[in-house]
C-alpha positions in Angstrom: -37.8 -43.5 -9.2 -38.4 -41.3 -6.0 -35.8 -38.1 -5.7 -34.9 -36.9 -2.8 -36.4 -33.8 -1.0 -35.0 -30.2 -1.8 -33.6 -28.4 0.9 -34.3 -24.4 1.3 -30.7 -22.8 0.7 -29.5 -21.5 3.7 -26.8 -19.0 4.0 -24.3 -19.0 6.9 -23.6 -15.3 8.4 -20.3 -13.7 8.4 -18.5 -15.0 11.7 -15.0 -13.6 12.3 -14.2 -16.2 15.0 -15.2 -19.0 12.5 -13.0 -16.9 9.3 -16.2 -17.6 7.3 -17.2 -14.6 5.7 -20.4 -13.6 3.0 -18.3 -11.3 1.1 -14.8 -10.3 0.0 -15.4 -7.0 1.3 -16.0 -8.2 4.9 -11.8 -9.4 5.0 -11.4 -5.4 4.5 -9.6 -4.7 8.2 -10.0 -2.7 11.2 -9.8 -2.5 14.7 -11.7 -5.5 14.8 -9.9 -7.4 12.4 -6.4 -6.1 12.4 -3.8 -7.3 9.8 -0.9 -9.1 11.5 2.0 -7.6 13.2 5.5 -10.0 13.3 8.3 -8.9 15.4 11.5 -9.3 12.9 14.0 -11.3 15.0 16.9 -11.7 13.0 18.1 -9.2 10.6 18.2 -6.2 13.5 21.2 -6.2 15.3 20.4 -7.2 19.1 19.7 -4.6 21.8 18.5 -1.6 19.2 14.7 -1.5 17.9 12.3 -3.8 19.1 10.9 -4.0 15.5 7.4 -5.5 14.2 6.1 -5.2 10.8 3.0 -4.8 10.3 1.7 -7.1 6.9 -0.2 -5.4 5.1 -0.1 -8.0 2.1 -2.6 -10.1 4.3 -5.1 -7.8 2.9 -8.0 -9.5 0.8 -6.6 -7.7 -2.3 -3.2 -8.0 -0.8 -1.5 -4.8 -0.4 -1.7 -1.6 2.2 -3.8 -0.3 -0.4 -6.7 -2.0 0.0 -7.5 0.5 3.1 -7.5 3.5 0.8 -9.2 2.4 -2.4 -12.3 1.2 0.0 -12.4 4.6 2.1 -12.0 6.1 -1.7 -14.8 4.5 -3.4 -17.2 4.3 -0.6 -16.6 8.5 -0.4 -17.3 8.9 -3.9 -20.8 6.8 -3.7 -22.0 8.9 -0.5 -21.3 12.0 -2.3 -23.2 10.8 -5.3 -19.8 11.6 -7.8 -20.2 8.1 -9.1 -23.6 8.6 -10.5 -23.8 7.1 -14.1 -20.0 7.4 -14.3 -16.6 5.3 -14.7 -13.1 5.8 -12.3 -9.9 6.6 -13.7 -7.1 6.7 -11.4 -3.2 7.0 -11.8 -0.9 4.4 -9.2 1.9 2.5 -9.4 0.0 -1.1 -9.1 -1.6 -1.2 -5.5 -4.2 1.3 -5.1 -5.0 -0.2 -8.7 -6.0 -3.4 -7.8 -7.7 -2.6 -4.6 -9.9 -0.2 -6.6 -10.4 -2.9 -9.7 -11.8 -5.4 -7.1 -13.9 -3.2 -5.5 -15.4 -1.6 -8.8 -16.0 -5.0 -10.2 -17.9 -5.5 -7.2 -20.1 -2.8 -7.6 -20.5 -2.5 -11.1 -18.2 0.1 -11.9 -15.2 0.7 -14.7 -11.9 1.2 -14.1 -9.6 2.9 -16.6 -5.7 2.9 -14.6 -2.8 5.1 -16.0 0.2 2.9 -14.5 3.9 3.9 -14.9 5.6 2.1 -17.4 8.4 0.8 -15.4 5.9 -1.0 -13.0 6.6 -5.3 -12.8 4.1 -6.7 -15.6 2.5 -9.2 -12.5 0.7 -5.8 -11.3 -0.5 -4.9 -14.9 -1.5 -8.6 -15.6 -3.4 -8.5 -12.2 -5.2 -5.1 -13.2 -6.5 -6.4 -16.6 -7.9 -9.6 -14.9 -9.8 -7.7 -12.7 -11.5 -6.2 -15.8 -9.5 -2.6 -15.8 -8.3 -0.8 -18.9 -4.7 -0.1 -18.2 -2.8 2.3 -19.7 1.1 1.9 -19.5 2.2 5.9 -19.3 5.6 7.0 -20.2 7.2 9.4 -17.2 7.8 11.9 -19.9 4.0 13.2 -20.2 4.6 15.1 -17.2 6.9 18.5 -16.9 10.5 18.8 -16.1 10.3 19.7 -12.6 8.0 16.2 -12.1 9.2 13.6 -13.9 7.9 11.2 -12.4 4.6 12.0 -12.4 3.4 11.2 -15.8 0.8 8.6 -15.1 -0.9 11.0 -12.6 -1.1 14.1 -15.4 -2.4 11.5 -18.2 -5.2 10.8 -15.3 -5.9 13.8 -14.7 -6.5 15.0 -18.5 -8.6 12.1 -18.7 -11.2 13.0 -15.9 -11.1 16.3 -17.4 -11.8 15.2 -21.0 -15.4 14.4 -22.4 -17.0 17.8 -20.1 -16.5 16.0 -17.2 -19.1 13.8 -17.9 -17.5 10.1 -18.1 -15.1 9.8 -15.1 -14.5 10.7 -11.8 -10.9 10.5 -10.3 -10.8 9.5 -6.8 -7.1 11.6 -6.7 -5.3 9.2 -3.9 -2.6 11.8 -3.4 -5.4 14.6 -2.5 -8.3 13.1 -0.9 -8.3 13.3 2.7 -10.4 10.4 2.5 -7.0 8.3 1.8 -6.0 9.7 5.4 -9.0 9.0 7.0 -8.4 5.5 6.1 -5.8 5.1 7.9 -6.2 7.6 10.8 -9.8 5.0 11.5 -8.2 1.6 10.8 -4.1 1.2 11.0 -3.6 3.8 13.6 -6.3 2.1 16.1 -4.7 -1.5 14.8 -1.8 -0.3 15.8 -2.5 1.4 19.2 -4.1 -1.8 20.3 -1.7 -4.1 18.9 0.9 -2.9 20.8 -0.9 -2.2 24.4 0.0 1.8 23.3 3.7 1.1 23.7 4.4 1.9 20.1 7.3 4.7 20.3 8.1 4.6 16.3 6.0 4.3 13.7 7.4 3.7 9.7 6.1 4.0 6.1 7.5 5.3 3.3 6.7 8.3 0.9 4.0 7.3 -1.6 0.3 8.9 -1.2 1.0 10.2 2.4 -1.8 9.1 3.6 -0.2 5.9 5.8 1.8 8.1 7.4 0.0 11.2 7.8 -3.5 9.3 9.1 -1.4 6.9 11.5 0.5 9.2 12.4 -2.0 11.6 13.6 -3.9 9.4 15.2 -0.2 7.5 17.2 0.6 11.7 18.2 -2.8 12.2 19.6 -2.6 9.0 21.7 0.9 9.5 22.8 2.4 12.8 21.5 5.9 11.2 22.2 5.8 8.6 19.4 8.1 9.3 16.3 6.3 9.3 13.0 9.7 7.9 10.4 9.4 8.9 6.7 11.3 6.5 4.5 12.2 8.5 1.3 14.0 6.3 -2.1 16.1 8.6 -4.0 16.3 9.8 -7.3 15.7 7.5 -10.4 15.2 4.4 -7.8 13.4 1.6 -8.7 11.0 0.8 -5.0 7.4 0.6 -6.7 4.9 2.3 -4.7 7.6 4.7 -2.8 7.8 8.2 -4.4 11.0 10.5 -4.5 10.1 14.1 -3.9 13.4 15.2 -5.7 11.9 14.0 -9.1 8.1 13.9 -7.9 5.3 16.4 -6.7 4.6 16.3 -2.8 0.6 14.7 -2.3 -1.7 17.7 -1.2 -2.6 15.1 1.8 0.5 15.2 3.0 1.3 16.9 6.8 4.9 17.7 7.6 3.9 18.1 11.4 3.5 14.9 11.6 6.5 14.1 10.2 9.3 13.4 13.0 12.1 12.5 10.6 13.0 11.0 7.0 15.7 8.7 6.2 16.4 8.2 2.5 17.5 4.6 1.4 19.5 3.7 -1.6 17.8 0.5 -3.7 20.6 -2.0 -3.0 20.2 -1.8 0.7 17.3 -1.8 0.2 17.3 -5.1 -2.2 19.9 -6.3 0.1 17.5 -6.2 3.4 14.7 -7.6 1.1 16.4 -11.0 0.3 17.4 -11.2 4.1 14.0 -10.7 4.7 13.2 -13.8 2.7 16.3 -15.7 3.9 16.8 -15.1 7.8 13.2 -14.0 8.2 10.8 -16.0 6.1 8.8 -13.1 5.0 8.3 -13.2 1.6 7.7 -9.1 0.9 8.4 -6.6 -1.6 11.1 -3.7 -1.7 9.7 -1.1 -0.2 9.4 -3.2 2.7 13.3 -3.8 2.0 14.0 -0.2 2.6 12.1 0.4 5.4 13.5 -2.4 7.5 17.0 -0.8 6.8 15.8 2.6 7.5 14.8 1.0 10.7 18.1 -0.2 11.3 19.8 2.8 10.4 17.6 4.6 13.2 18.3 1.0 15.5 21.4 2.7 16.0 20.9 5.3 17.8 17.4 4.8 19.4 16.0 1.8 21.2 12.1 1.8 21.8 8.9 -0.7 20.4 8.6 0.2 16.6 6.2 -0.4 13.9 7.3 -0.8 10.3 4.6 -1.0 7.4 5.0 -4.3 4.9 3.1 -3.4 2.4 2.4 -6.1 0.1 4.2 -9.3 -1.3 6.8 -10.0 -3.1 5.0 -11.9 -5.5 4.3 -8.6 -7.2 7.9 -8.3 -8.3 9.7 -11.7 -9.3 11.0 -9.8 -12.4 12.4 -7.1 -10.5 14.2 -9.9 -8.1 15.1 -11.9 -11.0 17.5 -9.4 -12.5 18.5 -8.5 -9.0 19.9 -12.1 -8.1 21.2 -12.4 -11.6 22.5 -16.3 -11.9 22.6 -16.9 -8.1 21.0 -19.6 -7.6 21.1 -21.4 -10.8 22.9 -25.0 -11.4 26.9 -24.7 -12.5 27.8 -27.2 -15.1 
């Protein structure tokens, strides 16, 4: 019995024109390979914003975050911090994952304090990624932050053991979160829409969307409107931070800062499901509530504008499950 000839392995190169990539990592996007912008053309009212999103959950580990946690841990390893050491890091689910994916990738543990109110899908998704997640009451934190429990327990971690065992990458204080953003969705941005963006929003979490976009939109046209998009107290958007009941990121810069409009969570529910419905966009809350802050400034402004989507929906069927209640469900 003859058997047939063996042929020398040959691996094809990365080729963005072909989508065939050598590596997760190489989906990671830039000005070269943008995340998609879709202009929403049904749930604005007509002659107000000329609205995109921008979708962020087209990502390769499907959120905004995914920009951050690889400007984050690429920082650490050309500063040497990583050296012999394991990551801890507090975040409501997104920054989480990103960072999981990454770390498994280059051999590195990942301990994430989570809130405990965060949908289980995100904790589920953490652990099969190899993390050690640690569900973190809001109360660990003092009165004047309440909602900053997972981000002290974090923090005492890194500090415990001399130092010696982890290295926090700190989202809400390490500029290079904003430089993330300032060298990848501001450019995306700019030369998405020709430079005739004239609003730009994202809501309050890290900062660092808004704060590195935005400086980089303000420094190509000094006339475009940076929009903060603010939940309020005791609301339930995962990933958007109230500063009534939470600390304000070190990375965060007011100047750049044209406006904030605070959104309740049943408008902000309510504009998610007509996302769905109208829009076929199947996106998460905080994209809800940025949509209706854009059409609560639709009103009085008209102009190109750029709204962040930050991830899917799939994160949060629990969430819209008790939201929609029985709608939906056969009456006997």
């Amino acid at each position: 019995m003859t058997t047939a000839p063996t042929k020398p392995i040959q691996s094809l190169p990365t080729d963005r024109s072909l989508r065939r990539y050598d590596d997760i990592r190489d989906l990671l996007p830039g000005i070269h390979n943008p995340t998609p912008m879709v202009r929403i053309n049904r749930v604005l009212p007509q002659a107000t914003l000329d609205l995109y999103l921008k979708l962020e959950w087209m990502n390769p580990f499907g959120s905004i975050k995914d920009r951050a946690a690889a400007y984050l841990l690429a920082g650490l390893l050309e500063r040497g911090e990583l050296d012999g050491k394991e990551m801890v890091e507090a975040s409501s689910g997104n920054t989480a994952i990103a960072l999981a994916a990454l770390a498994t990738l280059n051999g590195i543990r990942l301990t994430v304090t989570i809130p405990d109110g965060v949908p289980e899908e995100k904790k589920v998704q953490l652990r099969m990624l190899g993390a050690e997640v640690w569900p973190t009451p809001d109360d660990l934190c003092p009165v004047d932050h309440p909602k900053d429990g997972a981000i002290a327990l974090a923090r005492s971690l890194a500090a415990s053991h001399g130092g010696t065992r982890y290295v926090m990458p700190n989202q809400y204080e390490n500029a290079d979160n904003v430089r993330a953003h300032y060298e990848t969705t501001g450019p995306e941005i700019w030369h998405q829409t020709d430079g005739k963006v004239h609003y730009f929003l994202a809501g309050f979490g890290t900062t660092g969307t808004l704060t590195g976009t935005g400086r980089y939109l303000k420094e190509r046209d000094p006339d475009v409107k940076v929009i903060a998009v603010e939940p309020q107290r005791g609301h339930r958007l995962p990933g958007l931070k109230s500063f009534a009941e939470a600390k304000q990121p070190g990375i965060l810069d007011w100047d750049v800062i044209d406006d904030v409009i605070r959104v309740d969570d049943e408008p902000a529910y309510a504009m998610t499901k007509r996302l769905y419905r109208e829009e076929g966009l199947m996106v998460g809350p905080s994209t809800g509530a940025i949509v209706h802050a854009a059409s609560t400034l639709g009103a009085d402004h008209s102009g190109l504008a750029v709204g962040v989507s930050p991830d899917s929906g799939l994160k949060y069927t629990e969430f819209f499950s008790d939201y929609l209640g029985d709608e939906g469900s056969p009456q006997v």
